[in-house]
N, C-alpha and C positions, 0 to 999 in steps of 0.2 A: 291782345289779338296777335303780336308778331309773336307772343311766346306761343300761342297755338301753331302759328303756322311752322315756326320752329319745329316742333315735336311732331305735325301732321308729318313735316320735311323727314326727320329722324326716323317715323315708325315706317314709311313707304321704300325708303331706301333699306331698313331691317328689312323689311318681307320682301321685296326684290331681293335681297341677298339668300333670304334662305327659300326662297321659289327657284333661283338659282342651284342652289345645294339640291335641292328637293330635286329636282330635275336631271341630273348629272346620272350617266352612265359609267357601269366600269370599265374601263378599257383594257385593250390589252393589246394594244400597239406593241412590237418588240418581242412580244413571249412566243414560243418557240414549242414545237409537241415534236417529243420526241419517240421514238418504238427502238424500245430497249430488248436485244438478245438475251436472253436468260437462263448460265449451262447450270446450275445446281441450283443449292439452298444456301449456300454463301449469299451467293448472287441475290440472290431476292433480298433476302436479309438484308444486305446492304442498301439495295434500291429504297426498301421501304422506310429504311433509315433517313437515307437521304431526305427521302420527300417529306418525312417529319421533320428534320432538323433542317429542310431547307425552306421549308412550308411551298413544296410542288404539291400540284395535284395528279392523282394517280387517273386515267382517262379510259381504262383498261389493262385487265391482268387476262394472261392464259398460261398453259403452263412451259409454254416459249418466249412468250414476251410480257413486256409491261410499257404501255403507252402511257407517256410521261411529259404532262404539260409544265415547261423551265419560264419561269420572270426571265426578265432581261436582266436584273442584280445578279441573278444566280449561276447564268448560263457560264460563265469562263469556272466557278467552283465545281460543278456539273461535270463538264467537260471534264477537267484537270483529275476529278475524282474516279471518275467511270476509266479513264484512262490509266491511272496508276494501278486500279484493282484488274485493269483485263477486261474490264466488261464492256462488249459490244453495244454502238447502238448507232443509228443513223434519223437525220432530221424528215422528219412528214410534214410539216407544218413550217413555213418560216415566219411566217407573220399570223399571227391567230385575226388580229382585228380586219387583216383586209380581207379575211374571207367573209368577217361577222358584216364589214362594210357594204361589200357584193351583194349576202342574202339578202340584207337591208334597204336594198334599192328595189328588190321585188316585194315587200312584207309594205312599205311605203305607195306602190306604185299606184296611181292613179287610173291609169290606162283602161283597168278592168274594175270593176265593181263588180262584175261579180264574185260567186264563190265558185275557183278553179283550182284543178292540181297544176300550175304551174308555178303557182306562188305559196310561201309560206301565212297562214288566216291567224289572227290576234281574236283570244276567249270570244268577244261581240261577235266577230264574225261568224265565228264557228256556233254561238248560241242561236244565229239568226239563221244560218244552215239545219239545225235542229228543228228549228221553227216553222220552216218554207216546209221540211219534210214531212211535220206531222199533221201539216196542213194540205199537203197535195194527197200525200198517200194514207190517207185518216184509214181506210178500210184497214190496211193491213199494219200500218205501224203506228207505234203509241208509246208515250213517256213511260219509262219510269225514273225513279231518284231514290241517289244510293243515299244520298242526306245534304248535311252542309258543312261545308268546309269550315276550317277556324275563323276567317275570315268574312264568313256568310254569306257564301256565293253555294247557288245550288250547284250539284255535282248530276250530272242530267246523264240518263242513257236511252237508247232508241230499240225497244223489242220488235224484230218482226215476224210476225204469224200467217202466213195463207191460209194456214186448215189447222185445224184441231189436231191433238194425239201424235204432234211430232215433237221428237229427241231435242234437248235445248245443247246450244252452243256458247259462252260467254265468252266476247274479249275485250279487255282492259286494255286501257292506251295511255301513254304519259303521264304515270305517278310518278315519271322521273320529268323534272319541268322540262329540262334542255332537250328533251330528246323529240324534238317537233318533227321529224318525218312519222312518229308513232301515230299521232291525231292526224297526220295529213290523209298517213294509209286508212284509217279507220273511218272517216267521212268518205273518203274513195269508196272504200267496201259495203259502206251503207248506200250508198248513190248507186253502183253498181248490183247490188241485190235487188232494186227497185225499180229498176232502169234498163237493165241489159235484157237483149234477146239472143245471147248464147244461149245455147240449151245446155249445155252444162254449167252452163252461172244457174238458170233459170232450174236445175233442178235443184242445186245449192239451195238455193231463196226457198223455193217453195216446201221443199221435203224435211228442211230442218227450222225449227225456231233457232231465232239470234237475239242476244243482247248483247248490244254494244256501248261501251262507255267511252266514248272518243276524249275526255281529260277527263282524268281522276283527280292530278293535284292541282286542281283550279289555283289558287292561291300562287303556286311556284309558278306554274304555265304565265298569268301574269308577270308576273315576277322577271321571270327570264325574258320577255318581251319588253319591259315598262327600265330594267334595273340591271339587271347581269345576267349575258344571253348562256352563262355555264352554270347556271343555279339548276339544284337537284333535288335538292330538298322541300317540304313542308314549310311552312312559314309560322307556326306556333311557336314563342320566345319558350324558351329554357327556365326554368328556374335555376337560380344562381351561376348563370354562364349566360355569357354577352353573344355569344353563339345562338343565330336562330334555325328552326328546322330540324326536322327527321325525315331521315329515310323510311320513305313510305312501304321499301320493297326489303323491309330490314325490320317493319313494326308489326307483323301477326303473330299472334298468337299461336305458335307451332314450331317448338323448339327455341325459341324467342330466346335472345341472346348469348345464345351459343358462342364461346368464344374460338378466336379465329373466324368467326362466319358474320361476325357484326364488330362494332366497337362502342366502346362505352364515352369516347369520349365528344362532349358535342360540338365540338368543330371539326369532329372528320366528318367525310362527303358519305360512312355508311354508318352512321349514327342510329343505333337501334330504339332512339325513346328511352324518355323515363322510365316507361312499363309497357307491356304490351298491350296496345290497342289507346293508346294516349292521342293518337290522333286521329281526329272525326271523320277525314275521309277513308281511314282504313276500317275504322270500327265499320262506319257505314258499309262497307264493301261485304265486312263479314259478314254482318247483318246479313243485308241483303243473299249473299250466296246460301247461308245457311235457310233461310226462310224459303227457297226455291231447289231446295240441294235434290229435289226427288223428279225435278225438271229438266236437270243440268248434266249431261254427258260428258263433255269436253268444255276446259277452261284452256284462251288461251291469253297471255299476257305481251303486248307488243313492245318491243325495247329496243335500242339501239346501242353502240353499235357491235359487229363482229362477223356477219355472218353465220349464225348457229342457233339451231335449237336445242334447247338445254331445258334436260326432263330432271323431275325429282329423283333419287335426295341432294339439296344442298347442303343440309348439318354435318354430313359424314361422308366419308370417302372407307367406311368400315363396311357400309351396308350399302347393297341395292335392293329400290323396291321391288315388292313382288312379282309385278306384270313386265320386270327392268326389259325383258325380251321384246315383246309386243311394242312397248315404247320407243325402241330402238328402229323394230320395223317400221314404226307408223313415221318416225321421223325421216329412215331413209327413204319412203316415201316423198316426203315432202321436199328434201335435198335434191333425190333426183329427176323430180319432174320440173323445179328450177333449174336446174344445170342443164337440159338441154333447149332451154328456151337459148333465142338469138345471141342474149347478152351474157348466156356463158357464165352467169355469178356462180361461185359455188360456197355450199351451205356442208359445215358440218354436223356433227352432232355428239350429244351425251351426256351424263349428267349434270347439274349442277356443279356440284364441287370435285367432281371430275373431271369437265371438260374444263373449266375456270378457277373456280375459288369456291371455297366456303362459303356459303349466302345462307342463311337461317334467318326465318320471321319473312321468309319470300311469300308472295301472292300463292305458288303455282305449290310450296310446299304447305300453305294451308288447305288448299283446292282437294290434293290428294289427301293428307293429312286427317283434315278434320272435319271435309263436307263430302268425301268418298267419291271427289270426281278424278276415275284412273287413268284417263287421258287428256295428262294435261304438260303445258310446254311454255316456255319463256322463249320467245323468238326475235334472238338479236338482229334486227335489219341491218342495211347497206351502214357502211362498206364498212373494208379493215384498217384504215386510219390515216388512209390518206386527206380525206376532208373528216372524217370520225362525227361530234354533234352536230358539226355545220355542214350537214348535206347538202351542196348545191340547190336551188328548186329543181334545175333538167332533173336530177336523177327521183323526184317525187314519181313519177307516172312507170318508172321501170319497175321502181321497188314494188309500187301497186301490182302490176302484172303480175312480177313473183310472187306478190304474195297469194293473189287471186289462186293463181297455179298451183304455188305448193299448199294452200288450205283444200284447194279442190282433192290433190293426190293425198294427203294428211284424215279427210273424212271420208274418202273411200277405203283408204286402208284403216280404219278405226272401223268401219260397218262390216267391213269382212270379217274383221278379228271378233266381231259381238258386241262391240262397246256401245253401238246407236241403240241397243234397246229399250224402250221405254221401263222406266225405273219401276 
């Protein structure tokens, strides 16, 4: 009998310890973001050197800076390096966790129960928001589902229809986990099409169909909520690498690992997949666009951060696509009908691997690509790296505006150009 309670004693203190482990968040007390000046190709070279051999994460590239998350081991090597080579840079971030702390005390908060833009909503919440909607507004909105995640969480999205014979609209929200203002805006946008009596919201709503997928990468979206609030990736293990996840926005089938525009190796944060379409939320996605492509107008993909909308091509900085003109208009469009709202943000624009980096196997180059929707955009949300994925909650309800605004000015000028016509 004492040898039982012996071992009862033994196995309750094991599983307290690894319910312990189990539980643990990564921290990142001490680590430092930095926004690196960048006058050549030296310059980058070197940066991206660094962040491999010092294992920094890279938080953002343009072709001026590079926003560059330092450990606290690394920062005086950092420093001493960037110094000796010349290269500019100055700190945006002094503490990453007390910002993650901050948001954390709204993502906790008890005060409201409800579902609001002033706080950041964890997957339940945001499933029971889907929930409430297709239950109030059954007439006009209705599920659909892109599939299942690796992990077996449905991947839900919200169509909404007034009338028959209108022009479809698509936008994707958070196949990157950490970028949680993407599903804030996109519940926003859905409440708002259903709810508002502008009339220029209300002609939005009514004169175009929307599908909206408020998370795509279910799985991370957890992930970054439950485990590390800077997870970007997929959560499907690797074969033969201890490394889990793909980039979701690196995995279609469209130019698919193009080098320089992905990486092969899978511990970097743009990790193209084994192969293209390896994981289930992306297959699902193409599925699905492909099975409705003669419905589909405009794709748009929500991201953070930078400020910019960035049209196809990402694989090549050799070629622009055909319409590159029209693209350009529709997006200054949508920049400057932002820019003169109160809060003054300003949006630029342009390619993919023009305005940024080489990206191949993106959502928005399959869109155009391989489902012929010619109006379509990746639109990096607030801001430029001052808080970067840890958006404040205040700033949830401005970015909505903006965005409200610049999709309003973005599908007016796409209907003037032609592009709304039924397929």
């Amino acid at each position: 009998m004492k040898a039982l309670f012996v071992l009862f004693a033994i196995f309750t203190i094991i599983n307290a310890a690894s319910l312990k482990i189990e539980e643990e968040k990564v921290n990142y007390e001490g680590y430092k973001v930095y926004k690196v000046n960048i006058a050549n190709k030296e310059q980058r070279a070197v940066i991206h050197q660094l962040a491999t051999n010092l294992e920094l994460s890279i938080w953002h590239e343009d072709r001026e800076h590079i926003d560059l998350m330092v450990n606290p081991k690394q920062q005086s090597v950092f420093s001493n390096l960037t110094f000796a080579r010349g290269i500019e840079n100055y700190e945006m971030i002094s503490n990453l966790q007390s910002l993650i702390n901050e948001e954390q005390k709204s993502v906790d908060s008890l005060d409201n129960t409800e579902f609001t833009w002033t706080r950041y909503h964890k997957l339940p919440e945001i499933e029971t928001f889907i929930d409430n909607i297709l239950s109030k507004y059954s007439a006009v909105a209705q599920e659909f589902v892109i599939g299942q995640s690796y992990e077996g969480r449905k991947i839900r999205g919200i169509k909404i229809s007034y009338k028959s014979g209108n022009p479809g609209i698509f936008i994707e929200a958070n196949i990157h986990a950490r970028e949680w203002i993407t599903s804030a805006t996109a519940t926003w946008f859905i409440n708002e099409l259903l709810t508002s009596s502008d009339t220029n919201v209300r002609n939005l709503a009514e004169n175009y169909d929307w599908y909206i997928v408020p998370v795509l990468n279910v799985d991370g979206f957890v992930y970054s909520h439950e485990k590390d609030r800077l997870w970007r990736k997929t959560r499907q293990p690797i074969a033969h690498s201890t490394c889990i996840g793909t980039d979701g926005n690196r995995n279609f089938d469209s130019y698919w690992g193009i080098e320089g525009g992905s990486s092969t190796n899978p511990c970097d944060y743009d990790y193209a997949g084994p192969k293209a379409f390896s994981e289930p939320e992306i297959k699902g996605l193409a599925d699905y666009l492909q099975a409705n492509k003669n419905k589909l107008n405009i794709l748009i993909a929500f991201h953070s951060y930078s400020q910019v909308l960035l049209s196809p091509y990402g694989h090549t900085t050799e070629e622009l696509p055909e319409n590159y003109e029209d693209l350009m208009k529709v997006a200054k469009a949508y920049a400057d009908a932002v820019g003169v709202l109160p809060y003054a943000t300003k949006y630029t624009y342009g390619t993919s691997a023009g305005s940024m980096y080489l990206a191949s196997g993106a959502t928005i180059e399959y869109a155009y690509n391989e489902v012929d929707i010619k109006i379509t955009y990746t639109v990096e949300m607030r801001d430029t790296g001052r808080y970067g994925f840890v958006l404040p909650p205040v700033q949830i309800l401005p970015n909505c505006e903006e965005t409200m605004t610049g999709l309003m000015a973005l599908v007016k000028e796409s209907e003037q150009l032609g592009y709304l016509k039924l397929k």
